[in-house]
C-alpha positions in Angstrom: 1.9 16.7 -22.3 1.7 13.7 -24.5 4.4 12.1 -21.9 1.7 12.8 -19.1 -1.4 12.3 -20.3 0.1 8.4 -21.2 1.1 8.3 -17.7 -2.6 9.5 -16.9 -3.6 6.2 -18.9 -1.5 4.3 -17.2 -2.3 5.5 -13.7 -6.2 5.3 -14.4 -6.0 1.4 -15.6 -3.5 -0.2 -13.0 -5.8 2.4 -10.5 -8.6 -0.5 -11.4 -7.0 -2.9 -9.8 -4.9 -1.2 -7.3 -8.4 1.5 -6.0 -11.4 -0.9 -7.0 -9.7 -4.0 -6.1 -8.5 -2.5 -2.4 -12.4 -1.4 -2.3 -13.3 -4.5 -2.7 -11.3 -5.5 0.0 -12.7 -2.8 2.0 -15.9 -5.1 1.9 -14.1 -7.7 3.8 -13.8 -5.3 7.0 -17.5 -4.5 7.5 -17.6 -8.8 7.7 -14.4 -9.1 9.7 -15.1 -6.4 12.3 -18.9 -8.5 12.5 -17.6 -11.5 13.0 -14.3 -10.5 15.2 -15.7 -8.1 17.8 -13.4 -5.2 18.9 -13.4 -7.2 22.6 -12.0 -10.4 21.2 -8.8 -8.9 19.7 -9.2 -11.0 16.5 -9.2 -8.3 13.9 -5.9 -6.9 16.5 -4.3 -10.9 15.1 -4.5 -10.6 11.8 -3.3 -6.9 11.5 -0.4 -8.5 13.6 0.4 -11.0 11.3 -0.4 -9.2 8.0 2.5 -6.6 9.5 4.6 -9.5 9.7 3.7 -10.6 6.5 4.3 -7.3 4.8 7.7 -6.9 6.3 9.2 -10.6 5.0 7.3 -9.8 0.8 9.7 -6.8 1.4 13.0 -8.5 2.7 12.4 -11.4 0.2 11.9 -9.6 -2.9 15.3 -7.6 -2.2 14.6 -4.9 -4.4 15.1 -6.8 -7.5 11.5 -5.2 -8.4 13.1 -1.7 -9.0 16.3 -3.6 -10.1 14.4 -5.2 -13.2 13.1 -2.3 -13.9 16.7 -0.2 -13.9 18.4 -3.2 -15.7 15.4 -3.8 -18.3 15.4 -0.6 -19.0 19.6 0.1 -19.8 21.2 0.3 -22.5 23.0 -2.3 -23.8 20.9 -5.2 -21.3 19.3 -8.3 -22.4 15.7 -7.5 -20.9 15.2 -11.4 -20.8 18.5 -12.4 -19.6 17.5 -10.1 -16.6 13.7 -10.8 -16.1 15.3 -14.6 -16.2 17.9 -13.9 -13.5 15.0 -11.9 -11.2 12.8 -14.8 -10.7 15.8 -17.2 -10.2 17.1 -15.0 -7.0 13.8 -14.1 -5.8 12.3 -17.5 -6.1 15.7 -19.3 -4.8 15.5 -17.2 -2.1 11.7 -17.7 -1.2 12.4 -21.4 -1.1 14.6 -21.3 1.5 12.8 -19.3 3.3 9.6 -21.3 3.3 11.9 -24.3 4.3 13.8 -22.5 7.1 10.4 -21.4 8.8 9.1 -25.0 8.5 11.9 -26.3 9.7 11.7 -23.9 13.5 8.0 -23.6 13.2 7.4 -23.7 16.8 10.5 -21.6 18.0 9.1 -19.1 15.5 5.5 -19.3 16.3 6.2 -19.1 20.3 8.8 -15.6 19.8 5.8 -14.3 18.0 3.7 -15.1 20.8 1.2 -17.2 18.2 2.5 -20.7 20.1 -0.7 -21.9 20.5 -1.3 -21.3 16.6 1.7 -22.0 14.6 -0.2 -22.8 11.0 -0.9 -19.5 11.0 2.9 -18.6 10.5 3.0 -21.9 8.2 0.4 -20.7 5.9 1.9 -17.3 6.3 5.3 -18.3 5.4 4.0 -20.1 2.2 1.9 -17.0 0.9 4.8 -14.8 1.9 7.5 -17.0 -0.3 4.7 -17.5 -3.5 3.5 -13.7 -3.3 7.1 -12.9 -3.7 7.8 -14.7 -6.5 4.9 -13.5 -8.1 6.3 -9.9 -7.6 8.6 -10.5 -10.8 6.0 -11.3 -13.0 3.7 -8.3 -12.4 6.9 -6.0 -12.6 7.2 -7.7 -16.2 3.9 -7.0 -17.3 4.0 -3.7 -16.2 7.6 -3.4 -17.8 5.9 -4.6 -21.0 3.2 -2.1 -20.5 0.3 -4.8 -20.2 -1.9 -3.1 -17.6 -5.3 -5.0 -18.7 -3.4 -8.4 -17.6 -1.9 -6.8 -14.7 -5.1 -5.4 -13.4 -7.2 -8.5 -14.5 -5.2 -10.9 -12.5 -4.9 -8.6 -9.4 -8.8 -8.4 -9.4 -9.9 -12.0 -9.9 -7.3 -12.9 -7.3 -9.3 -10.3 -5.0 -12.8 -11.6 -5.9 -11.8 -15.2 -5.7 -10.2 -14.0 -1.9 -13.8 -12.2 -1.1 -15.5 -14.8 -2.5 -13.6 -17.5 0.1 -13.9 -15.0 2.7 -17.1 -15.0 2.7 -17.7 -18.8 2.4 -15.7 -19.4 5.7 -17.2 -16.9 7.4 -20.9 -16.5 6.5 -21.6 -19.5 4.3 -20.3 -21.9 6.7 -21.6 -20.3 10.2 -25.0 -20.7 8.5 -24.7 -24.0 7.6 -23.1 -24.9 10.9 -26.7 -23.7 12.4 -29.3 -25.2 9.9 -27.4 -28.2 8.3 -24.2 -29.2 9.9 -23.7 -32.3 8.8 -22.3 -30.9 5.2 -19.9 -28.8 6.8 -18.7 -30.7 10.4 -16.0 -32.8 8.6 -13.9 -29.5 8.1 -15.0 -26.5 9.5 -14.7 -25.2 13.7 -16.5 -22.4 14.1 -14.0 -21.3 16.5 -11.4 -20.9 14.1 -12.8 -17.9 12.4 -9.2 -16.2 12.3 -7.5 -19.4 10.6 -9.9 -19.2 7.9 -9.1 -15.7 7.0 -5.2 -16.9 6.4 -6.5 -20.1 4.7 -8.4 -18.3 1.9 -4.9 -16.1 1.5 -3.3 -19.2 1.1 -5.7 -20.8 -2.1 -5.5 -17.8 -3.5 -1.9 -17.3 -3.7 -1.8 -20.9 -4.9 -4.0 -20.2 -7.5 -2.8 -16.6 -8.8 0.7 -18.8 -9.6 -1.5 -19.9 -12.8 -2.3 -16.9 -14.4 1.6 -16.3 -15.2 2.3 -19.1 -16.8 2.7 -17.8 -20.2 4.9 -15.3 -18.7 7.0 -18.0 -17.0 7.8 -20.3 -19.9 9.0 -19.5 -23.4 12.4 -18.4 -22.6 15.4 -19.7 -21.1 16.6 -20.1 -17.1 20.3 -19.3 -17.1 22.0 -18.0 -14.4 24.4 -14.8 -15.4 26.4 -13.9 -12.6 27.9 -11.0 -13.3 24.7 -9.6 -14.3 23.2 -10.4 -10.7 25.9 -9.3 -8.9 24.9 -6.0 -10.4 21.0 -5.9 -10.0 22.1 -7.2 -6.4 24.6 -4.1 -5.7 22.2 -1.7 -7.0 19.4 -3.1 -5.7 20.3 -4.0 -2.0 20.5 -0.3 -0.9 16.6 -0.4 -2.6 16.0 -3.4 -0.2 17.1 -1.3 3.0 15.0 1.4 1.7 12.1 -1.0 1.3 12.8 -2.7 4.6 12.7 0.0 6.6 9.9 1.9 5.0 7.8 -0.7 5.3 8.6 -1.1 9.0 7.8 2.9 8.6 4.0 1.8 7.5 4.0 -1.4 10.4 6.3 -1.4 13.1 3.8 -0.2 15.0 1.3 -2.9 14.0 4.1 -5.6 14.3 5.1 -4.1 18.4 1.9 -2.8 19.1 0.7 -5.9 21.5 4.4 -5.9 22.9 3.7 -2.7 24.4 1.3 -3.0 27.0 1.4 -5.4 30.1 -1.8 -7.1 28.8 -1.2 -8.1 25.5 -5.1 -9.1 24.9 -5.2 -5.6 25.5 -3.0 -4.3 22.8 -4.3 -6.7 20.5 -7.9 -5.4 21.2 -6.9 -1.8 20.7 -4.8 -2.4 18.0 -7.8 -4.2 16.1 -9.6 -0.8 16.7 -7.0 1.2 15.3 -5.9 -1.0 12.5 -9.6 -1.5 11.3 -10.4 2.1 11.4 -7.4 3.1 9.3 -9.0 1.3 6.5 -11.5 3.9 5.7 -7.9 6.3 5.2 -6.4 3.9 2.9 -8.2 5.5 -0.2 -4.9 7.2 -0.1 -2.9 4.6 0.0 -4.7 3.0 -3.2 -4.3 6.2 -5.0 -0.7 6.5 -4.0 -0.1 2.8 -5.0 -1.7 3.2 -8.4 0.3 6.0 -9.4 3.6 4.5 -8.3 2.5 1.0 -10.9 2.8 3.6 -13.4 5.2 6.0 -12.7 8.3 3.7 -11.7 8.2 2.6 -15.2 7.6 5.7 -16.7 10.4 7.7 -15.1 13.1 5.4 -16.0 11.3 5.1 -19.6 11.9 9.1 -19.8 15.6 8.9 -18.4 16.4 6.8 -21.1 15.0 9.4 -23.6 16.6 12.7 -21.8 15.8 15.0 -18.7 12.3 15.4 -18.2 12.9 17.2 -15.2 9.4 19.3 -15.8 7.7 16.2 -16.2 8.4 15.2 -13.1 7.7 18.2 -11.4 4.0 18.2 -12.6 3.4 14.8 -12.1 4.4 15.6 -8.4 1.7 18.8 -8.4 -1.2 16.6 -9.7 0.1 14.0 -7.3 -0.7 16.4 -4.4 -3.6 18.3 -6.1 -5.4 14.9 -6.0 -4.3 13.5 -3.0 -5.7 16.4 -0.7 -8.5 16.3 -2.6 -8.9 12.7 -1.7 -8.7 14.1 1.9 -11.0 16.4 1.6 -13.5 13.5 0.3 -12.5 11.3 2.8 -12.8 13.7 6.0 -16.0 15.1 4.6 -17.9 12.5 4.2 -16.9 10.1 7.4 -20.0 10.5 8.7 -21.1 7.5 5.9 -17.4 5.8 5.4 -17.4 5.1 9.0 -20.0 2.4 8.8 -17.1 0.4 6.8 -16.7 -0.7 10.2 -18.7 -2.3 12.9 -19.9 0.2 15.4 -17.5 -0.9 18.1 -14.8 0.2 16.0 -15.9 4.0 16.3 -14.2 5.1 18.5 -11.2 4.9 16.6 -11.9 7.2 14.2 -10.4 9.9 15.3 -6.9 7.9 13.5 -8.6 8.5 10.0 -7.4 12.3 9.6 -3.6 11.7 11.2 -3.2 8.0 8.8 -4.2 10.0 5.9 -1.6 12.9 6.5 0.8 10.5 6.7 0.3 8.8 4.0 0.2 12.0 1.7 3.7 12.9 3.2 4.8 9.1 2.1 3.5 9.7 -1.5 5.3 12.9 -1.4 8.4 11.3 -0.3 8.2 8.7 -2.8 7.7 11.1 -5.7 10.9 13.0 -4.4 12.8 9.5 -4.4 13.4 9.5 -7.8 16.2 11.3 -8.1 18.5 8.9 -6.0 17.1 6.0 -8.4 18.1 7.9 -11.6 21.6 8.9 -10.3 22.1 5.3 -8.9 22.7 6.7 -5.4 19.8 4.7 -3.7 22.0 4.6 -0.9 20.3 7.9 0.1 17.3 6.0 0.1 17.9 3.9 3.1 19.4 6.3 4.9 16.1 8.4 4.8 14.4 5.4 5.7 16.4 4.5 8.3 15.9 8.0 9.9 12.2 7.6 9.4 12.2 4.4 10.8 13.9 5.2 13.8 11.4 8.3 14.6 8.6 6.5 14.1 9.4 3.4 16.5 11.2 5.8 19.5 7.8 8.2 19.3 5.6 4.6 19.5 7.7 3.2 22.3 7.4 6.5 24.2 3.8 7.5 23.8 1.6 4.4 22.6 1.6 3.0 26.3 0.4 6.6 27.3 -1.8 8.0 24.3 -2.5 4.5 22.5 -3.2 4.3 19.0 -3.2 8.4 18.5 0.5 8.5 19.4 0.8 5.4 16.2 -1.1 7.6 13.8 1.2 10.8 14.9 4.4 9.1 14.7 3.8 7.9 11.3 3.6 11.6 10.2 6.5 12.6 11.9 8.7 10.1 10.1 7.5 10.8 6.7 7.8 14.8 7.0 11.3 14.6 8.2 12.3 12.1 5.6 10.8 14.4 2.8 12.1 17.3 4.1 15.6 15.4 4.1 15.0 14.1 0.6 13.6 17.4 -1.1 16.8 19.5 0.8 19.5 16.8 -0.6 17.4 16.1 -3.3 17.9 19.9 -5.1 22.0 19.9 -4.7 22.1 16.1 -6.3 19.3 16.6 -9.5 17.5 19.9 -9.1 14.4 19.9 -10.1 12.7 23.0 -9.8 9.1 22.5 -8.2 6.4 25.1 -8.0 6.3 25.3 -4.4 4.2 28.7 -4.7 1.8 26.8 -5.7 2.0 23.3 -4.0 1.5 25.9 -0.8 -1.5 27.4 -1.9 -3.3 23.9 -2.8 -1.9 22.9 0.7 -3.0 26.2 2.2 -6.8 25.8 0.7 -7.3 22.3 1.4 -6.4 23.4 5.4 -8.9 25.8 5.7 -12.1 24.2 4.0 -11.0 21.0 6.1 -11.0 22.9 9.6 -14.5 24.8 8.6 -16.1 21.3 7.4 -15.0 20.1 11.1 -15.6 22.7 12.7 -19.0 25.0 11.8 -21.6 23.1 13.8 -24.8 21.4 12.0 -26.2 18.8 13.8 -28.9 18.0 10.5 -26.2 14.9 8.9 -28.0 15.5 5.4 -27.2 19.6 5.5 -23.8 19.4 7.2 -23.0 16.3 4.1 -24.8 19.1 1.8 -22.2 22.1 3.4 -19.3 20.0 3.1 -20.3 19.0 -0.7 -20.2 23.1 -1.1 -16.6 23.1 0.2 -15.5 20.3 -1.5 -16.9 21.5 -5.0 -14.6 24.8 -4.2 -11.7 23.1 -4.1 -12.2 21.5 -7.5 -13.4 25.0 -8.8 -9.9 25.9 -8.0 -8.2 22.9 -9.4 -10.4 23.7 -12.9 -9.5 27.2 -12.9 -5.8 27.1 -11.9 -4.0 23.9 -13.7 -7.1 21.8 -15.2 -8.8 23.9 -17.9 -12.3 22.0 -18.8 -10.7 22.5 -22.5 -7.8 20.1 -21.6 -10.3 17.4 -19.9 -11.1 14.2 -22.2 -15.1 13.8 -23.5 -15.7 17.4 -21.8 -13.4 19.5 -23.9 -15.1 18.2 -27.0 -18.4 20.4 -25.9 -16.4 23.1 -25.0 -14.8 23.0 -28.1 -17.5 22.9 -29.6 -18.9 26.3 -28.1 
């Protein structure tokens, strides 16, 4: 227990940045979907390019994330000869990447169908190459087990990004009306999208600060042998990383390809993208716990099996993962107005995004064992697979159903890959999983969901007040089955005390 409750630790600080830094962000949609309207397509742009963007942190970080990690972590390895020979690859490789996109900026820009805009893959391409690099540095402090740096930089970079955010977008419009004359030698008030990349850019610039005391005090020399290794293990990681991220954005990225009027797709794709924001609470949950649990599972393998451990960290994974559905789904009726009221009619997505996403957080807690056996070749074949269903089922159905047939295909591609991964999974490392009683969570949180959605109460305050009933069940059952009040920190001091 003492292995899990540090994990708990762990999970609950990096969770500050990771959940209250993401719902900070979550700020910046009310603004954007204000000052983008639905019609215009501009919030349909940036999800675009962000998909884009998301896509190339993947391909040029190569998987030398996990790799430090496996490396650090091994017997017998220098864990600053391979930190050292991380950010040399990674940030060898981002320069040339920045320099290859400058160089065809235009050819780029016009195949992305952004010709009339290429600074906005310039900018990109810089943030891309710096984030990158700065992907290293974070894996170090949370391979040191620093998560108060780690989370401190993470959300003063977001604050600083809110904070420029709302200076291009509400600041200046205002001053544009009642004082222009301060503000006319930069700003066009018709650039609103540009500025949302620019204040990406500063702060990506800026964040490269903060690590300088992890960037100096050692020395830069190249071992060859050892990257040939992290590069062997770690390119099947960077297949498995490619293609699940195109799992989470290929439809975001082909979308606007998709229909005969592009401004079409890019409207409806603003719609969709903006609305899926409210489901992301999973997303942050699932993200914090991987910041921990990466580090902790391959701390464990190098002590022993801990094949139980990870079997309940995957059942409190799900417990609190449908139980951030349930608090999601029951309370849209006030999330929703994270997003401008032309965006409503998208939020039909939130339920499907968030089902998919707790069948990718399954699916990465299942990935493990092809990291510990060093057979993440699996990995990208289950990636692959997923990949594949989820862009056939959007080429075939998005033209017909739109942005529900996204949202659906998504799900599809995760279940089957975690399915694939669970069934392989048990004949390469078994790990014996209580599925008994992963059902029955599964099982519960079904039926209070379909009667929250279903018994009719038109009164918002008493169906929020019958919804609270069913949600307060489900952690009545969590309490009595596998979270005694006794074992809960501050509380089990009064029960103890009875």
């Amino acid at each position: 227990m003492a292995g899990l409750k540090s994990l708990a630790k762990d999970t609950a600080i990096y969770g500050l940045s990771s959940i209250v830094g993401r719902f900070l962000n979550y700020m910046l949609v009310p603004l954007y979907t204000a000052v983008l309207p639905a019609s215009t397509g501009g919030y349909g742009v940036v999800s675009n390019v962000y998909a884009f963007t998301a896509l190339m942190l993947v391909l040029l970080t190569f998987g030398m994330e996990t790799g430090f990690f496996r490396f650090a972590n091994k017997s017998g390895e220098d864990p600053m000869k391979v930190y050292a020979n991380s950010l040399l690859s990674v940030g060898g490789v981002s320069l040339i990447f920045v320099f290859l996109c400058l160089l065809f900026l235009q050819p780029i820009s016009n195949l992305l169908d952004y010709g009339d805009h290429p600074e906005f893959i310039a900018m990109m391409a810089v943030v891309v190459a710096l984030d990158s690099f700065q992907c290293i540095p974070f894996a170090y402090l949370r391979y040191k087990k620093r998560p108060i740096k780690f989370a401190a930089i993470k959300l003063l970079s977001i604050v600083g990004g809110i904070g420029l955010n709302l200076f291009f977008l509400l600041v200046c419009p205002w001053l544009n009306v009642h004082c222009p004359s301060t503000i006319s030698w930069f700003y066009d008030p018709d650039y609103l999208v540009g500025y949302i990349f620019i204040s990406n850019l500063i702060i990506s610039v800026v964040q490269m600060f903060f690590f300088i005391p992890e960037l100096t005090g050692f020395a830069y020399k190249l071992d060859r042998v050892l990257l040939k290794r992290m590069v062997v293990y770690s390119f099947p990681v960077l297949i498995l990383g490619l293609v699940g991220i195109l799992n989470q954005t290929v439809d975001k990225m082909i979308y606007p390809f998709l229909f005969e009027d592009r401004q079409e797709g890019l409207v409806q794709l603003g719609i969709y993208a903006a609305t899926s924001k409210i489901a992301m609470v999973m997303a942050m949950f699932t993200q914090a716990f991987r910041y921990a649990y990466e580090p902790f599972v391959f701390g464990k393998d190098r002590e022993g099996d801990n094949r139980k451990m990870y079997a309940a960290a995957m059942k409190y994974f799900l417990i609190f993962s449908l139980l951030a559905f349930l608090a999601v789904m029951f309370y849209l009726d006030l999330l929703r107005y994270l997003v401008a009221r032309g965006y409503w009619e998208g939020l039909g997505v939130v339920a499907i995004v968030m089902l998919a996403e707790i069948c990718k957080g399954i699916y990465f807690n299942l990935s493990f064992w092809y990291k510990l056996t060093d057979k993440t070749y699996w990995g990208a074949y289950f990636s692959v697979i997923g990949c594949v269903i989820i862009v056939v089922l959007n080429i075939l159905f998005v033209p017909v159903y739109g942005y529900l047939a996204s949202a659906w295909a998504s799900v599809a591609g995760y279940a089957v890959i975690l399915l694939l991964s669970y069934w392989i999974g048990q004949k390469e490392y078994p790990i014996h999983y209580d599925l008994k009683s992963l059902g029955l969570y599964v099982l519960l949180a079904a039926v209070l969901y379909v009667i929250g959605e279903q018994v009719p109460i038109s009164n918002i305050v008493l169906r929020l007040a019958f919804r609270t009933v069913l949600l307060l069940l489900f952690i009545a059952y969590i309490i009595k089955k596998d979270l005694p009040l006794s074992q809960i920190p501050v509380i089990n001091r009064f029960i103890k005390k009875k």
